[in-house]
Backbone as CSV, one residue per row, in Angstrom:
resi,resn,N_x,N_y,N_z,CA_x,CA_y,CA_z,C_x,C_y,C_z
1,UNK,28.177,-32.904,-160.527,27.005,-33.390,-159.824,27.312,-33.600,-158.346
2,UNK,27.617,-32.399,-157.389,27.816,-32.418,-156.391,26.378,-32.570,-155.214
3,UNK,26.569,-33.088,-154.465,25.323,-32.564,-153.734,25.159,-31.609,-152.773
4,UNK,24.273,-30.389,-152.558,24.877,-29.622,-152.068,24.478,-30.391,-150.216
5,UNK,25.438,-29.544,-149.358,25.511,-30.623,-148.166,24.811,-29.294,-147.138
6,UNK,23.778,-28.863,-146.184,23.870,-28.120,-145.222,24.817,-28.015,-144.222
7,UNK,25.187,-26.610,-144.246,26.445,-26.462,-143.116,25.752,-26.697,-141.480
8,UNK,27.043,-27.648,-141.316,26.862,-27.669,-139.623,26.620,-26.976,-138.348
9,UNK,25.992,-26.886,-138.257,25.064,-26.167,-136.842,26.893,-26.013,-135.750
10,UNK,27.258,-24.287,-136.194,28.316,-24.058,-135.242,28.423,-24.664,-134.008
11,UNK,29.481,-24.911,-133.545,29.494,-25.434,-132.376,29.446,-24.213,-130.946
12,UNK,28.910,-24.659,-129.953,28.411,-23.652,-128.725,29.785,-23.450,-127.950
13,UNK,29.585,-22.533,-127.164,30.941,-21.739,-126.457,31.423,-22.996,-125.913
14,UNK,30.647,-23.664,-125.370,30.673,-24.945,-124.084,30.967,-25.931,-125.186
15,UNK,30.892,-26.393,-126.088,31.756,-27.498,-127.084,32.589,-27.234,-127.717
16,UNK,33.138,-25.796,-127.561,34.535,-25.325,-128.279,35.413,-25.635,-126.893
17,UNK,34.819,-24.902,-125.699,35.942,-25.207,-124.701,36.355,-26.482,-124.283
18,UNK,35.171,-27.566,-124.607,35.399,-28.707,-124.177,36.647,-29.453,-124.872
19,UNK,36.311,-29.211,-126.766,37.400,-29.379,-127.476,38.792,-29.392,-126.980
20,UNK,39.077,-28.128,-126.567,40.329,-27.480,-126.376,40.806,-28.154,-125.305
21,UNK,39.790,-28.275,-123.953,40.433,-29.114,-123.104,40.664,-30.943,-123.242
22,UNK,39.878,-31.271,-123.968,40.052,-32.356,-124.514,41.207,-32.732,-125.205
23,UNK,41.737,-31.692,-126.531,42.573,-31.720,-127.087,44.332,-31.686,-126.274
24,UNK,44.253,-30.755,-124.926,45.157,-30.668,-124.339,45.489,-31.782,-123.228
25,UNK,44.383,-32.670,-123.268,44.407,-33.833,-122.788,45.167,-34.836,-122.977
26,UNK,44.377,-34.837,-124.476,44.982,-36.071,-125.420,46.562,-36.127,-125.581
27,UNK,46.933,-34.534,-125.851,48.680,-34.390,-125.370,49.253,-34.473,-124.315
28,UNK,48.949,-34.164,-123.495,48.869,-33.791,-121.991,49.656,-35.459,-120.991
29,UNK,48.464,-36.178,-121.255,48.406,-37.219,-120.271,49.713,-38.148,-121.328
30,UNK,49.139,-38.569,-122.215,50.337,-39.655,-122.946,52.087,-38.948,-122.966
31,UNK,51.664,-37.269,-122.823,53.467,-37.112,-122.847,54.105,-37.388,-121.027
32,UNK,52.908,-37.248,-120.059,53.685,-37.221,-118.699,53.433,-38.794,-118.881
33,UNK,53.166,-39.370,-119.247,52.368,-41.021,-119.111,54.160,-41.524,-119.570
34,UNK,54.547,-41.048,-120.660,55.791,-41.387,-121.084,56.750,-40.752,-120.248
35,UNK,57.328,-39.854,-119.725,57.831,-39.398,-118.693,57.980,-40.629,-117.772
36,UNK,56.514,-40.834,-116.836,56.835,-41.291,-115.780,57.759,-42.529,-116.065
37,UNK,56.918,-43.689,-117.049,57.320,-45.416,-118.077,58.526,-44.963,-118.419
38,UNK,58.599,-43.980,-118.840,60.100,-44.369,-120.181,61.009,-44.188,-119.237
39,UNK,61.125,-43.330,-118.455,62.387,-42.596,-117.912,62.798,-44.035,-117.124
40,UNK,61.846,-44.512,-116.235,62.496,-45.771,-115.451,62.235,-46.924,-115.961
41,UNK,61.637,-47.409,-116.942,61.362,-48.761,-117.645,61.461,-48.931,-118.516
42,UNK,61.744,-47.614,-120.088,62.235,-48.022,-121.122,61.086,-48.392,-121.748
43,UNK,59.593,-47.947,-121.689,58.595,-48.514,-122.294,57.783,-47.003,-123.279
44,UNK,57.546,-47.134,-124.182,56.358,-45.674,-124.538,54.743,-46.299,-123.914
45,UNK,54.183,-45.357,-124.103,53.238,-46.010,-123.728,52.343,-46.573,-125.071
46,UNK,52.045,-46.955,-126.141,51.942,-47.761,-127.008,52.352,-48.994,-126.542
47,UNK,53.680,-49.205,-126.090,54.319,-50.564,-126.005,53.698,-51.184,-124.432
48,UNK,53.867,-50.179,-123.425,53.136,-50.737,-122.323,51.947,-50.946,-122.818
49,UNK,50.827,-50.563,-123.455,49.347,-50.833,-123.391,49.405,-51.723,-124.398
50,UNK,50.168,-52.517,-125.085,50.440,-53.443,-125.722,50.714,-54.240,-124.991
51,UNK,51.602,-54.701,-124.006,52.107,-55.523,-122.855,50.879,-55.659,-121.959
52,UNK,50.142,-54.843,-121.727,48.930,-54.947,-120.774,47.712,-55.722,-121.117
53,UNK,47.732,-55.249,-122.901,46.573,-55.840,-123.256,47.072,-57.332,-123.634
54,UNK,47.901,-57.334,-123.940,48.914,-58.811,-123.772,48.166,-59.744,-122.961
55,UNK,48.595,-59.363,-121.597,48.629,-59.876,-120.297,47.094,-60.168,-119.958
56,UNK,46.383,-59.389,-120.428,45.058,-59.518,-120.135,44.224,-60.930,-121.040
57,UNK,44.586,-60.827,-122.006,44.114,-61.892,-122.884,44.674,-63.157,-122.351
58,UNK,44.071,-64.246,-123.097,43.813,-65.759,-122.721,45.383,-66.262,-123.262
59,UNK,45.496,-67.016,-122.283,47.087,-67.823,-123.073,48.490,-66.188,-122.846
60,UNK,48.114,-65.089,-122.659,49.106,-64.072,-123.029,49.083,-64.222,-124.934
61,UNK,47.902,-64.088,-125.716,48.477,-64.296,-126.711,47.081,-63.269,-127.891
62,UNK,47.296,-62.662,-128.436,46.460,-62.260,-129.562,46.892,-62.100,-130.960
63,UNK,46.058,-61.841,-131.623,45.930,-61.984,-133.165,46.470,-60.706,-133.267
64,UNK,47.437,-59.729,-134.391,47.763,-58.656,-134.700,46.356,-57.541,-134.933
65,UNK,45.642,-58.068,-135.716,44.706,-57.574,-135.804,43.533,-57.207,-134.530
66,UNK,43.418,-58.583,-133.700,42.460,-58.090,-132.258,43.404,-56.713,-131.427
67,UNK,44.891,-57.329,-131.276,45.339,-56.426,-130.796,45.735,-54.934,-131.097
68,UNK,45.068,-54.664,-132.447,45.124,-53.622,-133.013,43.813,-52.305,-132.325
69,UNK,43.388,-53.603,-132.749,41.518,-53.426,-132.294,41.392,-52.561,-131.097
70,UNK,42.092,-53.744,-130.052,41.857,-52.999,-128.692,42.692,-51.841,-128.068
71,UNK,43.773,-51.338,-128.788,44.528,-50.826,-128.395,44.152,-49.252,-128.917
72,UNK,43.454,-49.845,-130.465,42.740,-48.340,-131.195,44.564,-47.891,-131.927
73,UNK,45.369,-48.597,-132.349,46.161,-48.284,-132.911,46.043,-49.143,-134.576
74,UNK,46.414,-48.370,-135.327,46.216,-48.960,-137.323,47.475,-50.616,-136.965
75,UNK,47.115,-51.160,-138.197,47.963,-52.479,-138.036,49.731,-51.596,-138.034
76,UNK,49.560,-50.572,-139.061,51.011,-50.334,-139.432,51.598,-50.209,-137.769
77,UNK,50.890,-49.425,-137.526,51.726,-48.935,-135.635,51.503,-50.613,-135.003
78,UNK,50.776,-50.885,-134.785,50.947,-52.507,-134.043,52.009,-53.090,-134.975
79,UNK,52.364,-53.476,-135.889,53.079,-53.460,-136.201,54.915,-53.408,-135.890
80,UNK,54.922,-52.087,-135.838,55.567,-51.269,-135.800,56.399,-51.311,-134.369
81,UNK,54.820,-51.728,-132.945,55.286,-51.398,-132.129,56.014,-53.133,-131.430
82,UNK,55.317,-54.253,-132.309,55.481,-55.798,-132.031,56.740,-56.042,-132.180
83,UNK,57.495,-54.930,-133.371,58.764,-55.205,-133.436,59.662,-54.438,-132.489
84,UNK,59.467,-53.523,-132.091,60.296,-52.898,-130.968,59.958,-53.881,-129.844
85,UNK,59.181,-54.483,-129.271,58.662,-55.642,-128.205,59.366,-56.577,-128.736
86,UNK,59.726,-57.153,-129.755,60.487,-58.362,-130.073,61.673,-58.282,-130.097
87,UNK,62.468,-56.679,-130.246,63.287,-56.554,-130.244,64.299,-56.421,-129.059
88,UNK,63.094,-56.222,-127.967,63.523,-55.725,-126.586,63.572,-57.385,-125.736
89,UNK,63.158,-58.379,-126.624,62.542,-59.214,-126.714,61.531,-59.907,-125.160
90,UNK,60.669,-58.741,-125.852,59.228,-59.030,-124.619,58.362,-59.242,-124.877
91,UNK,57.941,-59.623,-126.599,56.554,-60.585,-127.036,58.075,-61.214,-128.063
92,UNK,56.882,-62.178,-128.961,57.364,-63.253,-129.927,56.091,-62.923,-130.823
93,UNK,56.341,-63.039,-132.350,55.119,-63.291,-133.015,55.302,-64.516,-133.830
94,UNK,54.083,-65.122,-134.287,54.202,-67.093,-134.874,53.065,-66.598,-135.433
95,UNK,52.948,-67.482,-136.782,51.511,-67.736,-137.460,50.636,-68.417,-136.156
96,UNK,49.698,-67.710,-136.337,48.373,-68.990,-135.783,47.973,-70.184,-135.894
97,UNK,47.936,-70.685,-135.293,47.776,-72.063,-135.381,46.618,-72.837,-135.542
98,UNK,45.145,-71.483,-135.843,44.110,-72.008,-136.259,44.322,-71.095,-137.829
99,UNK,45.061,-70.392,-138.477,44.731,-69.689,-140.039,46.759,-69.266,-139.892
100,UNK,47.368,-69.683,-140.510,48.876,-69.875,-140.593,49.176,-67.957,-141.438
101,UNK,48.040,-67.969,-142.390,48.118,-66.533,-142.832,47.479,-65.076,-141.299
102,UNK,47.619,-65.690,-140.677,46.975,-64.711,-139.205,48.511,-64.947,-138.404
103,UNK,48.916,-63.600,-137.822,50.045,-63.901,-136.752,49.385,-63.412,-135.838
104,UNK,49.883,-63.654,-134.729,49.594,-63.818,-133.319,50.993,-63.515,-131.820
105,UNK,50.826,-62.319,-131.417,51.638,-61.979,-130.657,51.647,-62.176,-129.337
106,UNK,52.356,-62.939,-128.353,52.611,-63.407,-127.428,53.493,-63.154,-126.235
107,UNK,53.134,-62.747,-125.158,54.010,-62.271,-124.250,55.186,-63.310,-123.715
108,UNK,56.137,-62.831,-124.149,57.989,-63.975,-123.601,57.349,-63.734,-121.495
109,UNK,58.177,-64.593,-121.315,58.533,-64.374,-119.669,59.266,-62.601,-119.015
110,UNK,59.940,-62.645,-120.353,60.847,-61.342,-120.061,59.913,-60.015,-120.039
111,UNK,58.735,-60.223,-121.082,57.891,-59.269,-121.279,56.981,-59.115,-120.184
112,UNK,56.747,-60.134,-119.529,55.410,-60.490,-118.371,56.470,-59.851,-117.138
113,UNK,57.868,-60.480,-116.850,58.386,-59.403,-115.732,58.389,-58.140,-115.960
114,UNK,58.801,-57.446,-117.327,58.678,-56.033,-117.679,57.332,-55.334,-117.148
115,UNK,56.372,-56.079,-117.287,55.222,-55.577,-116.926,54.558,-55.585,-115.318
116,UNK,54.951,-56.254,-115.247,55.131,-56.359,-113.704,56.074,-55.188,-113.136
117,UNK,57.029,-55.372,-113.227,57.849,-54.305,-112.685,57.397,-52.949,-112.942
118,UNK,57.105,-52.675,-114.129,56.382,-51.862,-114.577,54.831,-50.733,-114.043
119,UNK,54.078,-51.921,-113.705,53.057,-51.697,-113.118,52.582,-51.094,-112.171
120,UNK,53.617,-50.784,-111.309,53.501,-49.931,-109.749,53.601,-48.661,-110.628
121,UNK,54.812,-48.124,-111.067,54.730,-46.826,-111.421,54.115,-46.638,-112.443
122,UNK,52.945,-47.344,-113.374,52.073,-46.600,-113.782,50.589,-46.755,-112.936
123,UNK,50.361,-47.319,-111.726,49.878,-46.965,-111.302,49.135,-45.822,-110.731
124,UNK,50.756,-45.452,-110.018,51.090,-44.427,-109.384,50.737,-42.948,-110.148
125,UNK,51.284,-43.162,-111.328,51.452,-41.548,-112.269,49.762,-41.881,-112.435
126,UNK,49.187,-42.639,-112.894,47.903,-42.663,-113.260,46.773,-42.034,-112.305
127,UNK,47.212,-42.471,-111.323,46.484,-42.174,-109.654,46.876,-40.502,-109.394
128,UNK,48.231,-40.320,-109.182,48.184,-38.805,-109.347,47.701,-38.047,-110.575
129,UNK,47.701,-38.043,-111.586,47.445,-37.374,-112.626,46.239,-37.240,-112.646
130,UNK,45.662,-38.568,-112.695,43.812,-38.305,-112.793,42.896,-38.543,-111.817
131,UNK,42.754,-40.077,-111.362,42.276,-40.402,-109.880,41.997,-39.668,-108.684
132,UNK,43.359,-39.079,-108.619,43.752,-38.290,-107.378,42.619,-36.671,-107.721
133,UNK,42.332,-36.466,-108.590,41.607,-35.752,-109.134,40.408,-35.009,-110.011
134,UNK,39.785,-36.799,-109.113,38.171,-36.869,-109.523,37.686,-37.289,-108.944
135,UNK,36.244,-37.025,-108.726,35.053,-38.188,-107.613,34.667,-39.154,-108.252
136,UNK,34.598,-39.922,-107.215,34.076,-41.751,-108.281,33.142,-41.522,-109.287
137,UNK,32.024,-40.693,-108.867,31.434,-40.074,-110.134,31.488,-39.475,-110.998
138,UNK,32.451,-38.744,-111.237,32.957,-38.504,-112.704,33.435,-39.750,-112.965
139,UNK,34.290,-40.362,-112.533,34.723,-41.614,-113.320,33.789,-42.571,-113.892
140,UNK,32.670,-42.574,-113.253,31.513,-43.347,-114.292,31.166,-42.404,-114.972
141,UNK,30.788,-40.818,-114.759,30.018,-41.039,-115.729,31.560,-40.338,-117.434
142,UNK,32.799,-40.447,-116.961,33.615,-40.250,-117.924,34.245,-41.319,-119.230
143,UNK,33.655,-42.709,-118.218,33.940,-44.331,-118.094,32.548,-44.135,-119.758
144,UNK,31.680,-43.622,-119.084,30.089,-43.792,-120.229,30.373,-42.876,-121.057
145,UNK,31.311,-41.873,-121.102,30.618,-40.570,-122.296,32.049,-41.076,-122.992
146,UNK,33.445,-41.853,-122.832,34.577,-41.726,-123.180,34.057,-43.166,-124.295
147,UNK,33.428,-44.169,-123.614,32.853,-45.588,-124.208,32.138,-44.864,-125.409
148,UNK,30.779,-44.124,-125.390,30.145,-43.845,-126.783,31.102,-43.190,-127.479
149,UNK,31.591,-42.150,-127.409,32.619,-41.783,-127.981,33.659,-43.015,-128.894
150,UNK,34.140,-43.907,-128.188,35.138,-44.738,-128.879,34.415,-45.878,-129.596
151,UNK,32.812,-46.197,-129.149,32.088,-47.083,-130.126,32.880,-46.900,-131.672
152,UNK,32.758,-46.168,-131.885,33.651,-46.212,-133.833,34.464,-46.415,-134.026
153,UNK,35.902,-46.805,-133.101,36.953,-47.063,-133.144,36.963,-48.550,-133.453
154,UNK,36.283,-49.670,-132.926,36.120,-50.922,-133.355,35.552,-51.157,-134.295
155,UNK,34.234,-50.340,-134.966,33.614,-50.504,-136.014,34.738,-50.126,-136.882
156,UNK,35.054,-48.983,-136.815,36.143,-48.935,-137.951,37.201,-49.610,-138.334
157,UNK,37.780,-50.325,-137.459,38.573,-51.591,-137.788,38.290,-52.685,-138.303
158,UNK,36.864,-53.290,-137.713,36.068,-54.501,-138.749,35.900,-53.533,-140.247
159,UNK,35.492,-52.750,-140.085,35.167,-51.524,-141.826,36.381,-52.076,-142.472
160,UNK,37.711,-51.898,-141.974,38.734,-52.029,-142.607,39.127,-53.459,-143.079
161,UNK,38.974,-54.510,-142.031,39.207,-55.584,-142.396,38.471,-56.337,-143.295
162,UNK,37.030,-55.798,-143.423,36.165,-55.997,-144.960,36.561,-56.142,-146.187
């Protein structure tokens, strides 16, 4: 008792190419992104945008799960990546102190200079790579089409935590 499903309306010359450049993107930027971070700071970039989103939050401190959220990485990789940060020791994780079954990851002092120091040269690679190579208007309107696009990335994480 299958249902039968109508096939999808092929995609047009102009949404195959977009794909492709999209796709070479998605590889593209995170392997020079690691290049520029790792080579002089010892960071991937997972772990920097972990440290950032760190830094950005209240207290330096989030829930495993928010910080999963915002980063658009599964708990296993947050996870995964809290312990290489603890190990380097540039967050700490503690139960919460409003639900003891919730941990909560926290930027050390050591982690907040890492990021700091840090910060110029991803500036920099960021500014050449892309900045340096767009008009303010693409950046809004890339800022709006990149946002609907990732709308499902948060829904799907509350989905999960259901």
């Amino acid at each position: 008792m299958t249902a039968s499903l109508a096939e999808p309306e092929p995609l047009s010359d102009e949404e195959q190419d977009f794909l492709r450049v999209l796709a070479r993107t998605l590889v593209f930027l995170p392997r020079t992104f690691i290049a520029d971070l790792g080579r002089e700071h010892e960071l991937s970039m997972s772990e920097f945008f972990t440290l950032m989103h760190l830094s950005d939050s209240p207290q330096g401190r989030l829930r495993m799960g928010d910080l999963a959220s915002q980063t658009a990485l599964s708990m296993g990789a947050v996870t995964r990546v809290v312990k290489l940060l603890e190990g380097k020791a540039l967050v700490e994780r503690a139960p919460s102190g409003n639900d003891g079954r919730v941990h909560e990851v926290g930027l050390t002092d050591a982690g907040r200079e890492r990021l700091a120091r840090a910060m110029p040269a991803h500036v920099e690679s960021v500014r050449r790579r892309i900045f340096d190579k767009l008009e303010a208007s693409d950046v809004l309107t890339f800022t709006a089409a990149l946002e609907r696009i990732c709308a499902d990335a948060s829904t799907s994480h509350e989905d999960r935590r259901a």
